[in-house]
C-alpha positions as CSV (number, residue, x, y, z in Angstrom):
1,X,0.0,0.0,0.0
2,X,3.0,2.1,0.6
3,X,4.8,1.6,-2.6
4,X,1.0,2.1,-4.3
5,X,0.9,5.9,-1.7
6,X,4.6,6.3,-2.9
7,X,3.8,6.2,-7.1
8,X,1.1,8.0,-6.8
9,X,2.2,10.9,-4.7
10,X,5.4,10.8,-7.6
11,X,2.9,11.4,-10.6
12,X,0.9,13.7,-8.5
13,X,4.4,15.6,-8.1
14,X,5.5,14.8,-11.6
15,X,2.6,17.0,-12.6
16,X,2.9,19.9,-10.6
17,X,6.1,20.6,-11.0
18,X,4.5,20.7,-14.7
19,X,2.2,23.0,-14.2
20,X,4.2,25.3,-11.8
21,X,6.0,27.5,-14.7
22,X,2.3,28.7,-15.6
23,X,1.9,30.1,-11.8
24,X,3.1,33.5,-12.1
25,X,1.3,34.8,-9.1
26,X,-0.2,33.8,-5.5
27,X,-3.7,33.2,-7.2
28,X,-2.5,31.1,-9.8
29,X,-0.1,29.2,-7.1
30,X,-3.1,28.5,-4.7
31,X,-5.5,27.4,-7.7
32,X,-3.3,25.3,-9.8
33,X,-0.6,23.8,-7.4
34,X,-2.3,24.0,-3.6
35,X,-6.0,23.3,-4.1
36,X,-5.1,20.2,-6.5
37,X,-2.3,19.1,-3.1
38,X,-6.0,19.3,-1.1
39,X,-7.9,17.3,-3.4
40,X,-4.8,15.0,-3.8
41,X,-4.7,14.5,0.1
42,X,-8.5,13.5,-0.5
43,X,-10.4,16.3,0.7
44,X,-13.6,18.5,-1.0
45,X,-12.0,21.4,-2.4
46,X,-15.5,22.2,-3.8
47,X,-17.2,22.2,-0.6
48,X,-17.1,25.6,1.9
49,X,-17.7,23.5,5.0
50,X,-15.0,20.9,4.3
51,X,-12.2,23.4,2.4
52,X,-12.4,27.5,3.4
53,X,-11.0,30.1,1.7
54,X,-9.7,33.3,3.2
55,X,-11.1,31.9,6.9
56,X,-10.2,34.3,9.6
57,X,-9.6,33.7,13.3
58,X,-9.8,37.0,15.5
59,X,-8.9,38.2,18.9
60,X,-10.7,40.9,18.9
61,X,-12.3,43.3,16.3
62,X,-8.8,45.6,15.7
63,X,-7.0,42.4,15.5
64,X,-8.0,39.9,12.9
65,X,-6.3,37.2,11.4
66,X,-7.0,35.2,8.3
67,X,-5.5,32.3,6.4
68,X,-5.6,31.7,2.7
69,X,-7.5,28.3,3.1
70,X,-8.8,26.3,6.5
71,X,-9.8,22.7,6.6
72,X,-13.1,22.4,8.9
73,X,-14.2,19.6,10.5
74,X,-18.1,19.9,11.9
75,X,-17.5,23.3,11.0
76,X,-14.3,24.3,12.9
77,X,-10.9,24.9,11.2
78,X,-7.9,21.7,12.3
79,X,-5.9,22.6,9.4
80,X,-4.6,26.5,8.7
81,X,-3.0,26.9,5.1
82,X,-1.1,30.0,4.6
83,X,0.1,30.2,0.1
84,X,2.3,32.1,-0.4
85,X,3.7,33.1,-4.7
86,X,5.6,30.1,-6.3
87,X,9.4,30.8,-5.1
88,X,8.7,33.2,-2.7
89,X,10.3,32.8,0.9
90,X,8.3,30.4,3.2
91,X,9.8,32.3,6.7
92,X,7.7,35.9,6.0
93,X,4.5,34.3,6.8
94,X,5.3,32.0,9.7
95,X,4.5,35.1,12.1
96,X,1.0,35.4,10.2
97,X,0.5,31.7,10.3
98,X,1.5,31.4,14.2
99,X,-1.0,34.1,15.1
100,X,-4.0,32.7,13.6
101,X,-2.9,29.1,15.0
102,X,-3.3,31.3,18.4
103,X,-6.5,32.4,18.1
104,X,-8.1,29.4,16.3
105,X,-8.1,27.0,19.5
106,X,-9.6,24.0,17.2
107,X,-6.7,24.5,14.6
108,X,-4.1,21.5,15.3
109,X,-1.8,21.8,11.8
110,X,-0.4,24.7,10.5
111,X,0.7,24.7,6.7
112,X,2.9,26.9,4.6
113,X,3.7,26.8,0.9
114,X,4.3,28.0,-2.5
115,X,2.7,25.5,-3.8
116,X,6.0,23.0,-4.9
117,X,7.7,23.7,-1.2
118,X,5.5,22.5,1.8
119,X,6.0,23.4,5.3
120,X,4.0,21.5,8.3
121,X,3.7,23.0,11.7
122,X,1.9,21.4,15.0
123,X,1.6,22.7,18.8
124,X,3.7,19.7,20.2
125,X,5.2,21.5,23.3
126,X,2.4,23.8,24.1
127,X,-1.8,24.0,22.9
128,X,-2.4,26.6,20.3
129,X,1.5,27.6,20.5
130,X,3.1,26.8,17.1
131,X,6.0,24.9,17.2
132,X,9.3,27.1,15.8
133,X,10.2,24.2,13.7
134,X,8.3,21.8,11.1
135,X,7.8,18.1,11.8
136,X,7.1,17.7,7.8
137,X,8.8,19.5,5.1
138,X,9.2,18.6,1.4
139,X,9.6,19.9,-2.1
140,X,7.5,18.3,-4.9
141,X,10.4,18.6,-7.4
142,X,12.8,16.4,-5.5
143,X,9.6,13.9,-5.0
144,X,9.4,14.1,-8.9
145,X,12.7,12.8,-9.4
146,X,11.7,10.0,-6.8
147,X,13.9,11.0,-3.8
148,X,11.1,10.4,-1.6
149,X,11.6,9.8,2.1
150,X,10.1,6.9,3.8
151,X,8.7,9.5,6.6
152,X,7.8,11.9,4.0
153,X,5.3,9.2,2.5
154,X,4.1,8.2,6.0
155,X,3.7,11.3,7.7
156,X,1.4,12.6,4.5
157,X,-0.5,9.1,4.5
158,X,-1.4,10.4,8.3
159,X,-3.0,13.7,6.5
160,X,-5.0,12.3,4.2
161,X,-8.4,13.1,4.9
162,X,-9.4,9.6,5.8
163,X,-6.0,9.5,8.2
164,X,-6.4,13.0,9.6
165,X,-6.2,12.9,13.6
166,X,-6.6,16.3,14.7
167,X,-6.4,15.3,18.3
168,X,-3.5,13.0,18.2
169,X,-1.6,15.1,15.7
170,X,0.8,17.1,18.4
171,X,2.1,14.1,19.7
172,X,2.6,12.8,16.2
173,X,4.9,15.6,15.3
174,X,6.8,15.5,18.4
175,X,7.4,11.9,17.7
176,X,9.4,13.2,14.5
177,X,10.9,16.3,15.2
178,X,12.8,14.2,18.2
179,X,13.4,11.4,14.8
180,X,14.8,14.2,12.9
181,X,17.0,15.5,16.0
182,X,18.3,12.0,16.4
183,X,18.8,11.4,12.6
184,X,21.5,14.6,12.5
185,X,23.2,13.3,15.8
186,X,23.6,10.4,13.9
187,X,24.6,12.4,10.8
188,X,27.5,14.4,13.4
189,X,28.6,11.0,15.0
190,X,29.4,10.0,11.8
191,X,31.0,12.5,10.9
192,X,33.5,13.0,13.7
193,X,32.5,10.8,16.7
194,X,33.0,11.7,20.0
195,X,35.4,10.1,22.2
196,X,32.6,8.7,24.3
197,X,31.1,7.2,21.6
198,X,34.1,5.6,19.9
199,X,34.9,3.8,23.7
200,X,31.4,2.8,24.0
201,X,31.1,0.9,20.6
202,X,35.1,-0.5,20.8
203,X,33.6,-1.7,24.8
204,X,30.7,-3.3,22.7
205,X,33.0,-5.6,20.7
206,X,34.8,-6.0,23.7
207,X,38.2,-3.9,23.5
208,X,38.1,-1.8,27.0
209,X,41.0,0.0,28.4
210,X,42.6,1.7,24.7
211,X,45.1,3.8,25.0
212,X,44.1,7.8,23.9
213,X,46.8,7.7,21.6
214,X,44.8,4.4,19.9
215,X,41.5,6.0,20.2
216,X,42.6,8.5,17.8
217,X,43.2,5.9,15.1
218,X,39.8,4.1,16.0
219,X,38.0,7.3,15.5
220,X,38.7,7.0,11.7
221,X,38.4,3.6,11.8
222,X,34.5,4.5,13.4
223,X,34.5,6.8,10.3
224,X,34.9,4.2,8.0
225,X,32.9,1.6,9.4
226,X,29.7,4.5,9.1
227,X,30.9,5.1,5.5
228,X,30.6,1.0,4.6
229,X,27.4,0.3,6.3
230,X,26.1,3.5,4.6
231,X,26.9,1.5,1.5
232,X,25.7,-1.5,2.2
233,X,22.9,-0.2,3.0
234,X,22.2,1.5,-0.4
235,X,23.0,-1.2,-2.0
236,X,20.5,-3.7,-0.4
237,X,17.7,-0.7,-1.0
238,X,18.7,-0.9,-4.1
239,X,18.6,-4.5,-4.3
240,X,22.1,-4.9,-5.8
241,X,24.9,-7.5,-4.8
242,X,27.3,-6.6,-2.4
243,X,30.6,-7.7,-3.3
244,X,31.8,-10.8,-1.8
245,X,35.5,-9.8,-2.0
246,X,34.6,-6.1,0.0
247,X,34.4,-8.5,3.3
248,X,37.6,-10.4,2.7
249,X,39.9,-6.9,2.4
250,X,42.1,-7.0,5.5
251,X,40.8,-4.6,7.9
252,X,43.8,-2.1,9.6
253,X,43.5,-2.0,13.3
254,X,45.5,-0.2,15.5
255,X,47.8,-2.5,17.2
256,X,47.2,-1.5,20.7
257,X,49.4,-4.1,22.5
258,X,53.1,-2.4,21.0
259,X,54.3,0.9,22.3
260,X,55.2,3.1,19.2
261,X,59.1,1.7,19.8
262,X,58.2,-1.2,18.3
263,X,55.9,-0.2,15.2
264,X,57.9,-0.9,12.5
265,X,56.9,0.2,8.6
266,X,55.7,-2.1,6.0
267,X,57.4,-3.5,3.3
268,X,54.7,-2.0,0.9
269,X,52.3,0.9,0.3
270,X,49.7,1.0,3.4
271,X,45.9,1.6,2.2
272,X,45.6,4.7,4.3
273,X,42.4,6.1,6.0
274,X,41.4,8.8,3.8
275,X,42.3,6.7,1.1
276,X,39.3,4.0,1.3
277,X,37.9,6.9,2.4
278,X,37.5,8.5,-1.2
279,X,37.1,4.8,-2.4
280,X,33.5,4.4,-0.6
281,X,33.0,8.2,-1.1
282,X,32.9,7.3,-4.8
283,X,30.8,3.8,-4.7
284,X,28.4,5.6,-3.0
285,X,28.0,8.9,-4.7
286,X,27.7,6.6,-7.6
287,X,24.7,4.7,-6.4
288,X,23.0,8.0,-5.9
289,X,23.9,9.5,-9.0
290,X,23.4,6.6,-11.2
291,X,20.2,6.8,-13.1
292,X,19.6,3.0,-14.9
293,X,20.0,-0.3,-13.8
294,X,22.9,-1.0,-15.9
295,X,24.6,1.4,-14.0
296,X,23.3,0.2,-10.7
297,X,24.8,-3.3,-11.5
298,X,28.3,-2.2,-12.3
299,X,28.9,-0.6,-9.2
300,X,30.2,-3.6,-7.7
301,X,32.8,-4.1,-10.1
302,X,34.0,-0.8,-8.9
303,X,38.0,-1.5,-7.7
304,X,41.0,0.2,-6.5
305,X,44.9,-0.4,-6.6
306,X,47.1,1.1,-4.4
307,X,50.7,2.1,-4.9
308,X,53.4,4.5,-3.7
309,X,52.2,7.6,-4.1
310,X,49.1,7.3,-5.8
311,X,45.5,5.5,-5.3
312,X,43.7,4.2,-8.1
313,X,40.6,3.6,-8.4
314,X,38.8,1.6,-11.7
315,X,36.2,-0.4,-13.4
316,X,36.5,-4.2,-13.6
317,X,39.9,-3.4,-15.5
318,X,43.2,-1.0,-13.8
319,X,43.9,0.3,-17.7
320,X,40.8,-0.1,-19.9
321,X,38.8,0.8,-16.8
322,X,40.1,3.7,-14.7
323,X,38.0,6.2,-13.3
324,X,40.6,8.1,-11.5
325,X,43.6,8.2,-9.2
326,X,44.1,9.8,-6.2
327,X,46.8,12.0,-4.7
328,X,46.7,12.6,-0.9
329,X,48.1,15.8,0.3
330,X,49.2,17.0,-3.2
331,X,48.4,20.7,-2.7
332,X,45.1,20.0,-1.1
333,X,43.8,17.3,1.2
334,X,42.3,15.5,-2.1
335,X,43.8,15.9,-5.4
336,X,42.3,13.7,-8.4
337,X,42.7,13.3,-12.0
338,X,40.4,12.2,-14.0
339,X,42.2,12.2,-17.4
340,X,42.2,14.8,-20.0
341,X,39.0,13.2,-21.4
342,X,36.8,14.0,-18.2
343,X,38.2,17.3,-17.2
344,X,41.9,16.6,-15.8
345,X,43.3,17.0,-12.5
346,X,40.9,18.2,-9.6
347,X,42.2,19.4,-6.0
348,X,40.3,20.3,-3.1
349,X,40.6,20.2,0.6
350,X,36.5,18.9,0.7
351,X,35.1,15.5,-0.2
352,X,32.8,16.6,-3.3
353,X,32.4,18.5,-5.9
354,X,33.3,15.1,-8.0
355,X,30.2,14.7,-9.1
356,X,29.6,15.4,-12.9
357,X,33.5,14.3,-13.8
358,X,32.9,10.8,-11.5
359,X,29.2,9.6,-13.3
360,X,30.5,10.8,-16.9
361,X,34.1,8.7,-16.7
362,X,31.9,5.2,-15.0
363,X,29.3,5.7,-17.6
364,X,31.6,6.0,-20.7
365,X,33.6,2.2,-19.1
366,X,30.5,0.7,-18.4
367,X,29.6,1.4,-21.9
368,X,33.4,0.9,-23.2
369,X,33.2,-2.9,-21.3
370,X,29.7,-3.6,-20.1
371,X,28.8,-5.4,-17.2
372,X,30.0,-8.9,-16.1
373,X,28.5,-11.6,-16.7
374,X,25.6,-9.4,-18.7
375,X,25.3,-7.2,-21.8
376,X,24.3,-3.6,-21.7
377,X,21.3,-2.1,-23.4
378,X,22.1,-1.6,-27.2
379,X,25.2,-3.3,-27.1
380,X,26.4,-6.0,-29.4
């Protein structure tokens, strides 16, 4: 039923974001792009008891307060909708919106939009007190491109007009605001994880005691081990084989049980941090970017090489197949060339910005060498 919610709320999109150039003011916004998002949701757009236009909420008689449309049930407004032009700033009406939410005591969901961008607002820390921040929020262009949230599909099934809970709404939204407050911890700790939290997961798989000089080389080690299951996880939501030889790479651990007297160097070039670093920094921006299934099913035969001085990084073959190699600390932190074909050397002392060079090279070996095991579309 999901899936079903999921298509249909991507046409839906598909076709406003159609429509949207043809809005070149507020009425147009609210009559092509906002009432159809109200009918879509399953309410009456053409019934005044059920969808309002221009309701107003007042305090008094000098102070009056109105909202561009209010969704009534038994004839009081639960939902305020505040329109504003297509591509105008959201923030200049939250004031407006927040005052009528005040003096309507029935209203339960506060909504602003121009009509592609939607903001939703509920009173989870105090009745009839807007909360500062929105427990929904989406843009109908990136839902027509399908990047479309799992909580973005269920928190709009629970607005549907059949869904709708005024009563229980409040507590819905405070359920995911504290979701999206612990999704960006999550997002920081895997960024740079805390001290704390590097001990607690090494005490987990039962190191206890490391040394602070070896937590410093298990914090990139907690890095990378966020980077792979980010991966992994992609590619099972993408339903795509995850590489058999990934698990059998030799994993570097600090050796905590030699003072640094006795670390020797290797005989070879070590894989270092930031190294596999860019490695699943490319595997993954390439399951995002990727926009077939032929591409999809090459990422696996994504590879690197590693030698003194230089990282290399290639498709199913070093030569025929090479997407790049990579310099550490050449000038910047990240240094990579891509070949004269795909726009030459690249340097910067971010992670990104690869994005147009990195889906252009793997697209032109994928379709240079195809996929193994399995022809590509229109090949011979």
């Amino acid at each position: 039923m999901s899936d079903d919610f999921r298509q249909k709320f991507k046409v839906f999109s598909e076709r406003m974001v159609g429509l949207a150039p043809r809005c070149s003011n507020e009425e147009a916004t609210k009559m092509f792009l906002v009432l159809p998002f109200l009918q879509f949701l399953g309410y009456d757009i053409m019934n005044p008891d059920e969808v309002c236009p221009e309701h107003h909420a007042d305090f008094s008689e000098k102070y009056k307060n109105r909202v561009d449309y209010a969704v009534l049930r038994e004839g009081h407004p639960v939902i305020a909708i505040e329109c504003k032009a297509l591509g105008a700033p959201l923030k200049d009406d939250r004031g407006q919106l927040k005052s009528y939410f005040n003096a309507a005591h029935t209203v339960k969901m506060g909504v602003i939009t121009d009509g592609l961008v939607y903001e939703f607002y509920a009173d989870s820390d105090e009745p009839n007190m807007m909360d500062p921040n929105a427990f929904l929020s989406f843009d109908l262009r990136e839902i027509a491109k399908g990047k479309i949230e799992d909580s973005v599909v269920d928190g709009l099934k629970s607005l549907q007009k059949s869904n709708f809970d005024p009563e229980n709404i409040g507590a819905e939204a405070k359920r995911k605001l504290v979701f999206q407050n612990l999704v960006q911890q999550i997002e920081e700790l895997a960024v740079t994880p805390s001290e704390a939290f590097v001990r607690l997961l090494l005490q987990n798989i039962g190191l206890k005691h490391v040394r602070a000089k070896a937590v410093v080389e298990y914090t990139e080690l907690t890095k990378n081990a966020f980077a792979e299951f980010v991966n992994l996880r992609i590619l099972q939501r993408l339903d795509l084989p995850v590489k058999d030889k990934e698990t059998d790479k030799p994993v570097l651990v600090p050796d905590t049980s030699k003072s640094d007297a006795d670390t020797k160097p290797g005989d070879g070039p070590v894989i270092t941090d930031t190294e596999l670093q860019v490695y699943e920094y490319a595997k993954r921006r390439l399951a995002f970017l990727s926009d077939n299934d032929d591409l999809f099913d090459a990422i696996p035969g994504v590879e690197y090489k590693n030698y003194k001085g230089k990282f290399v990084v290639f498709y199913r073959k070093e030569r025929a197949g090479r997407l790049f190699d990579f310099y550490e600390n050449k000038g910047t932190k990240y240094t990579f060339d891509f070949g004269e074909e795909f726009g030459g050397e690249f340097g910067s002392d971010e992670l990104g910005g690869l994005d147009e060079q990195l889906l252009k090279v793997f697209k032109t070996r994928v379709e240079a060498m195809g996929i193994k095991g399995k022809r590509i579309k229109g090949e011979n």
